[in-house]
N, CA, C and O of each residue as an XYZ file, in Angstrom:
432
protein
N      60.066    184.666    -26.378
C      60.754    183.423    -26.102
C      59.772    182.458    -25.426
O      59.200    182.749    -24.375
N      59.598    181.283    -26.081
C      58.380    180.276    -25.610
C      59.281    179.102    -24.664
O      60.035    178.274    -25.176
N      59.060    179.214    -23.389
C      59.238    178.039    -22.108
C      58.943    177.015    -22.726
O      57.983    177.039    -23.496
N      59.476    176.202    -22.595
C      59.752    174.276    -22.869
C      59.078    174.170    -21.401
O      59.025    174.823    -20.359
N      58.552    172.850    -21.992
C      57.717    171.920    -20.263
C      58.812    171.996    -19.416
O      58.605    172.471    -18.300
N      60.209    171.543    -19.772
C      60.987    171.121    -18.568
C      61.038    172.764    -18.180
O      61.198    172.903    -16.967
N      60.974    173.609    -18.664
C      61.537    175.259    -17.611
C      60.110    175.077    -17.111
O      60.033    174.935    -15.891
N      59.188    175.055    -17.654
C      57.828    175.459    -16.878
C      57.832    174.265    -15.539
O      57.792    174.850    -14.457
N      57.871    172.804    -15.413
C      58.398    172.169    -14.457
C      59.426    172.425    -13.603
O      58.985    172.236    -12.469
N      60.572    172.759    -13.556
C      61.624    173.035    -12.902
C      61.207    174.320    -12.041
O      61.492    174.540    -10.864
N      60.280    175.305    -13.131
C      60.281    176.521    -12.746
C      59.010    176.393    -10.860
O      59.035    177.050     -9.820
N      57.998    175.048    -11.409
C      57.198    175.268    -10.606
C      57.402    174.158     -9.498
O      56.526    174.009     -8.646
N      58.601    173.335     -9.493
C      59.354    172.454     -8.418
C      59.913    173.835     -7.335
O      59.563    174.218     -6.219
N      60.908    174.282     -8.299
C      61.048    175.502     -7.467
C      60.583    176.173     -6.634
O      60.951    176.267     -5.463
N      59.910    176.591     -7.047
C      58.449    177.648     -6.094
C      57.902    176.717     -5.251
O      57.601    177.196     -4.158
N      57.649    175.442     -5.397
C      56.861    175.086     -4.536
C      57.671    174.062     -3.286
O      57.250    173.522     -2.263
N      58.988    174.116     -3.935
C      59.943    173.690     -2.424
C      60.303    175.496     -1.600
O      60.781    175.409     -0.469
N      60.116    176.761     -2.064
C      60.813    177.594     -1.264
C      59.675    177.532     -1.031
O      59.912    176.974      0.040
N      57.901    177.627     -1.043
C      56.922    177.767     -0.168
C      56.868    176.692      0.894
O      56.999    176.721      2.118
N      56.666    175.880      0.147
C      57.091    174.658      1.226
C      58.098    175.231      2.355
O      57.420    175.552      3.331
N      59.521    175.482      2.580
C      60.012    175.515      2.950
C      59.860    177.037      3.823
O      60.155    176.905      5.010
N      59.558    178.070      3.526
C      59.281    179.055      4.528
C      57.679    179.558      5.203
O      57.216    180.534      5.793
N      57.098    177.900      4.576
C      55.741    177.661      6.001
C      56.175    176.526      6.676
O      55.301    176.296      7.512
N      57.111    175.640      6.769
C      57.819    175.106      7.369
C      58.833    175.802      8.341
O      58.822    175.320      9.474
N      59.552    176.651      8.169
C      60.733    176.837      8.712
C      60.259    177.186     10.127
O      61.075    176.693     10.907
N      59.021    178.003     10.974
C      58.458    178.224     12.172
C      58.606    177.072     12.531
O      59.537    176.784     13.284
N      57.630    176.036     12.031
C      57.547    175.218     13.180
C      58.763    174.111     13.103
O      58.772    173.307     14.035
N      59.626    173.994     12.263
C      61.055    173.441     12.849
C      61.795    174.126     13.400
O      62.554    173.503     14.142
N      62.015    175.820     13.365
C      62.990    175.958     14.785
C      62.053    176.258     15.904
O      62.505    176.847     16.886
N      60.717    175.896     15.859
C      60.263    176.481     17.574
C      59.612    174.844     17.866
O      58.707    174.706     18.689
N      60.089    173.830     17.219
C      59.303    172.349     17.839
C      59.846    171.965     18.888
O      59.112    171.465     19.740
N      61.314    172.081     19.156
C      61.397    171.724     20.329
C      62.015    172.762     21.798
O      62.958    172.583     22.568
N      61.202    173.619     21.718
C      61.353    175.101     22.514
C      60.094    176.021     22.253
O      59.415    176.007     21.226
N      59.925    176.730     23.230
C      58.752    177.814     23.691
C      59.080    178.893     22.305
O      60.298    178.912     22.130
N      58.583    179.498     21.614
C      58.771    180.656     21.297
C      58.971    181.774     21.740
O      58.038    182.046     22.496
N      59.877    182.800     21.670
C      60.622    183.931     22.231
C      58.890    184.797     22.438
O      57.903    184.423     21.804
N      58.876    185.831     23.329
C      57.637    186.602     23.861
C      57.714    187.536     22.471
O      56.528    187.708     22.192
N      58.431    188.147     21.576
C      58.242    188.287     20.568
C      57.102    187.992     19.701
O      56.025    188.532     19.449
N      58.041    186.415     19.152
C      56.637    185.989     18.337
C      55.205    185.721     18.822
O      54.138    185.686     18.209
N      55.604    185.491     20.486
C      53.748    185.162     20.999
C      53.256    186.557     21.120
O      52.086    186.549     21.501
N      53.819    187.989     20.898
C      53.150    188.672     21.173
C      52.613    188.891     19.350
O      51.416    189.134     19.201
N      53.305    188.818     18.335
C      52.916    188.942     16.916
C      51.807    187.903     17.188
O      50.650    188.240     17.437
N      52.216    186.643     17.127
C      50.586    185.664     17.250
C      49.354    186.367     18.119
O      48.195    186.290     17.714
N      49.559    186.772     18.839
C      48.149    187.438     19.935
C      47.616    188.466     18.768
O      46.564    188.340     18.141
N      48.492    189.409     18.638
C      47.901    190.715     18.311
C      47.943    191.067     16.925
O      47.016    191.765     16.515
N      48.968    190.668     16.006
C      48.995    191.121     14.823
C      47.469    190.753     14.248
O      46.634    191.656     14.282
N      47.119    189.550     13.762
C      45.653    188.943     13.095
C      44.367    189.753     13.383
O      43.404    189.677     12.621
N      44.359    190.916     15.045
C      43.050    192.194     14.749
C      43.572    193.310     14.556
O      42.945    194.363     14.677
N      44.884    193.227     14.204
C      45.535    194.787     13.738
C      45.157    194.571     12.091
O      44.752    195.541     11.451
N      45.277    193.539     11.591
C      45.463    193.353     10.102
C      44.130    193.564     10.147
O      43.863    194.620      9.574
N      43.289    193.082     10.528
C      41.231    193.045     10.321
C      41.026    194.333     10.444
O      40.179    194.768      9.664
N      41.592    195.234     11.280
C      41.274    196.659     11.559
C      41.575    197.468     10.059
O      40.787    198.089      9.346
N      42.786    197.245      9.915
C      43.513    197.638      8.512
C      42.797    197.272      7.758
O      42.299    198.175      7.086
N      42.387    196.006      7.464
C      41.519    195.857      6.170
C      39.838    196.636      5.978
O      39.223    196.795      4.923
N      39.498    196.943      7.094
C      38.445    197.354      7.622
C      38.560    198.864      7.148
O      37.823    199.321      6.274
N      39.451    199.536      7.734
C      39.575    200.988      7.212
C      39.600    200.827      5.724
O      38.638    201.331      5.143
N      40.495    200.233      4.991
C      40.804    200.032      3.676
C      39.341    199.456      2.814
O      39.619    199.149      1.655
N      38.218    199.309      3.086
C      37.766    198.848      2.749
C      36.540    199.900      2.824
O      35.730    199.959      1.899
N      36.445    200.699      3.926
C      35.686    202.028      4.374
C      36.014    203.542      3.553
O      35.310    204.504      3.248
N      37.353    203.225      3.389
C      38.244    204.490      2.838
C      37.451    205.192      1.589
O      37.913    206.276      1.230
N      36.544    204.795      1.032
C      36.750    205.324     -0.303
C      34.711    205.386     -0.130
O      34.125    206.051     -0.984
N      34.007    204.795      0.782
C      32.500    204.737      0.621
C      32.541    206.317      0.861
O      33.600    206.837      1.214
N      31.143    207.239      0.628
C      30.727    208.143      0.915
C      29.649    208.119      1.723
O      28.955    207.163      1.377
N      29.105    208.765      2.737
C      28.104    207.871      4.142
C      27.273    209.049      3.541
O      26.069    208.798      3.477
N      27.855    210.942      2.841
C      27.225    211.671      2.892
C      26.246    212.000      1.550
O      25.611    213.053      1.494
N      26.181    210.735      0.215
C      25.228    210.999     -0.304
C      25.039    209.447     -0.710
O      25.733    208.495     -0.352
N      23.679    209.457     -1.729
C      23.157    208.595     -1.719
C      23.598    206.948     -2.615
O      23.937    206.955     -3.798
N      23.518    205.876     -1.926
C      22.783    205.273     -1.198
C      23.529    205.630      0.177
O      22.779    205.513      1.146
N      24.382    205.898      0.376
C      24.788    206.233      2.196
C      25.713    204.916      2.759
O      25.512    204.479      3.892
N      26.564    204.428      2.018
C      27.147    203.031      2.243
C      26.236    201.864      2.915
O      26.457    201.001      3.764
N      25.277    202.185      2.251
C      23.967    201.134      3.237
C      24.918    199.346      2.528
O      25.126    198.274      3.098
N      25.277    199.885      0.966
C      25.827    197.816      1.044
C      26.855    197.484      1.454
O      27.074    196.282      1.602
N      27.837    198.459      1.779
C      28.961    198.436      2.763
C      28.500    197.591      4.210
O      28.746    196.391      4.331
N      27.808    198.378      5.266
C      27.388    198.374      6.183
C      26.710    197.318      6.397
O      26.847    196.861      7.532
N      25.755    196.548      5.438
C      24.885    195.890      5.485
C      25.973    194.802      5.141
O      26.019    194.053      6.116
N      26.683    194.474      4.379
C      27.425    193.417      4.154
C      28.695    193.093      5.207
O      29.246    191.998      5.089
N      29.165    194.029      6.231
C      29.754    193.969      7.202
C      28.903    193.354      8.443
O      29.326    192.360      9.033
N      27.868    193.892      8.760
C      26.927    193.386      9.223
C      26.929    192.014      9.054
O      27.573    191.211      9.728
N      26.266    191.798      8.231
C      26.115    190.063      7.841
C      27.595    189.246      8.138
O      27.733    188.230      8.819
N      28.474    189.882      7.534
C      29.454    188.920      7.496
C      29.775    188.718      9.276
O      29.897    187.696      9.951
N      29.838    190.138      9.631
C      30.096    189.454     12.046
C      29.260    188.690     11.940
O      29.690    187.555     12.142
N      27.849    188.736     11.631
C      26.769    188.125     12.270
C      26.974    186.276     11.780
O      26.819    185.321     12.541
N      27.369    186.222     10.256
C      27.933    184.804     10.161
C      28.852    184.647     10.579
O      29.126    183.502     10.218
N      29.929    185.132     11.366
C      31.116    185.046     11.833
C      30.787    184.677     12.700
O      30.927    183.454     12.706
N      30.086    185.295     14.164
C      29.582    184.829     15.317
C      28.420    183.758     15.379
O      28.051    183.359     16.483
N      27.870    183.312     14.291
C      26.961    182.474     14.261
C      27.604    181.269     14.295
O      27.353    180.382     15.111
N      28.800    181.189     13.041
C      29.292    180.002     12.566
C      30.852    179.412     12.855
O      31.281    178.258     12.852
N      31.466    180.622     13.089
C      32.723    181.127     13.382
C      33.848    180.225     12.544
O      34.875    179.623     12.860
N      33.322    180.387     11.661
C      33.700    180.090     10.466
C      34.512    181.150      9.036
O      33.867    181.420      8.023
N      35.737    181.542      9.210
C      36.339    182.571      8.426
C      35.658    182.359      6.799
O      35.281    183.310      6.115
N      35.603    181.100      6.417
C      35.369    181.423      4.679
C      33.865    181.549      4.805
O      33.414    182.551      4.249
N      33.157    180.919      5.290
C      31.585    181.258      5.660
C      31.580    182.950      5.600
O      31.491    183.820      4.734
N      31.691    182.885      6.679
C      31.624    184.828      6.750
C      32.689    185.712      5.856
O      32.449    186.919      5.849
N      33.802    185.283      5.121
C      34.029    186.212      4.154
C      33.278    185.702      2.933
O      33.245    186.764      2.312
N      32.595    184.753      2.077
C      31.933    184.475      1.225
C      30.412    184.907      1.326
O      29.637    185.353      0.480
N      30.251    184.577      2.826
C      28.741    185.254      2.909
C      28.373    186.677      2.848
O      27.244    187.108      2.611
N      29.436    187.368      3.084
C      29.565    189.019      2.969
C      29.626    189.143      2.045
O      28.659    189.711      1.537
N      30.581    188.796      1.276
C      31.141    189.277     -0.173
C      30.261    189.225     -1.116
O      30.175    190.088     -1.989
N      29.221    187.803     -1.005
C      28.036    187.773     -1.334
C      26.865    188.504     -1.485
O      26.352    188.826     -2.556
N      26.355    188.822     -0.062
C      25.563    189.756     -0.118
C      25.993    191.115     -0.599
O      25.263    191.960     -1.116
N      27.383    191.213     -0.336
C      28.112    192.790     -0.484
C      27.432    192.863     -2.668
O      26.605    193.700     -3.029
N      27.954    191.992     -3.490
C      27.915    191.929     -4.510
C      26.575    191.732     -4.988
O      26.447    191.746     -6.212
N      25.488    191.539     -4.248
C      24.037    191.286     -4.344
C      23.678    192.746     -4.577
O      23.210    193.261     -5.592
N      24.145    193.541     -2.896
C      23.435    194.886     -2.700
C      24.007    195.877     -4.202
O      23.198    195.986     -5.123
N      24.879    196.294     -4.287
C      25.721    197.344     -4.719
C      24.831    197.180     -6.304
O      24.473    198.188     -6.912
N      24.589    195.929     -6.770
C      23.705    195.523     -8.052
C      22.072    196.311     -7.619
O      21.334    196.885     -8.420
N      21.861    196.143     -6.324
C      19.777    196.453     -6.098
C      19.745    197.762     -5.640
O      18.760    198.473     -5.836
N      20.991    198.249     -4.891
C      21.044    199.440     -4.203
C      21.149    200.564     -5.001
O      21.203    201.682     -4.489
């Protein structure tokens, strides 16, 4: 069954008022009031629980015990803190990793 423009339009008005609308919805019920200790404790802490998680997930599967020894793992984690703390810049340091990460794994 082939979509007509108007379903493919309608379809993508749609989607883009419920996104719209539930990255909106925070900051209209907390604009004029503190947020509950709840959500300030999700804002503090969730964002290095998720980095940790992605971190294991990303470790999970290298082998350290034969060869190359996750050296482009390591080496591309490396780089990416080191542009992180240089620049502190999130797409810098995930592009600059990912970069080198996709450099090594090709020379290594």
């Amino acid at each position: 069954m082939a979509l007509t423009l108007n379903q493919i339009l309608i379809a993508t008005i749609i989607s883009a008022a419920v996104i719209f609308a539930t990255r909106a919805f925070p900051f209209v019920l907390f604009s004029k009031k503190d947020p509950p200790q709840i959500i300030r404790f999700i804002e503090k802490y969730i964002p290095p629980m998720v980095m940790a998680v992605l971190l294991v997930y990303c470790f999970k599967d290298v082998n350290f015990t034969a060869k190359p020894f996750g050296v482009s793992e390591i080496l591309a984690l490396y780089v990416t803190v080191m542009l992180h703390l240089w620049k502190s810049n999130s797409m810098i340091s995930i592009f600059g990793g990912t970069i080198v990460y996709m450099v090594l794994i090709r020379l290594i």
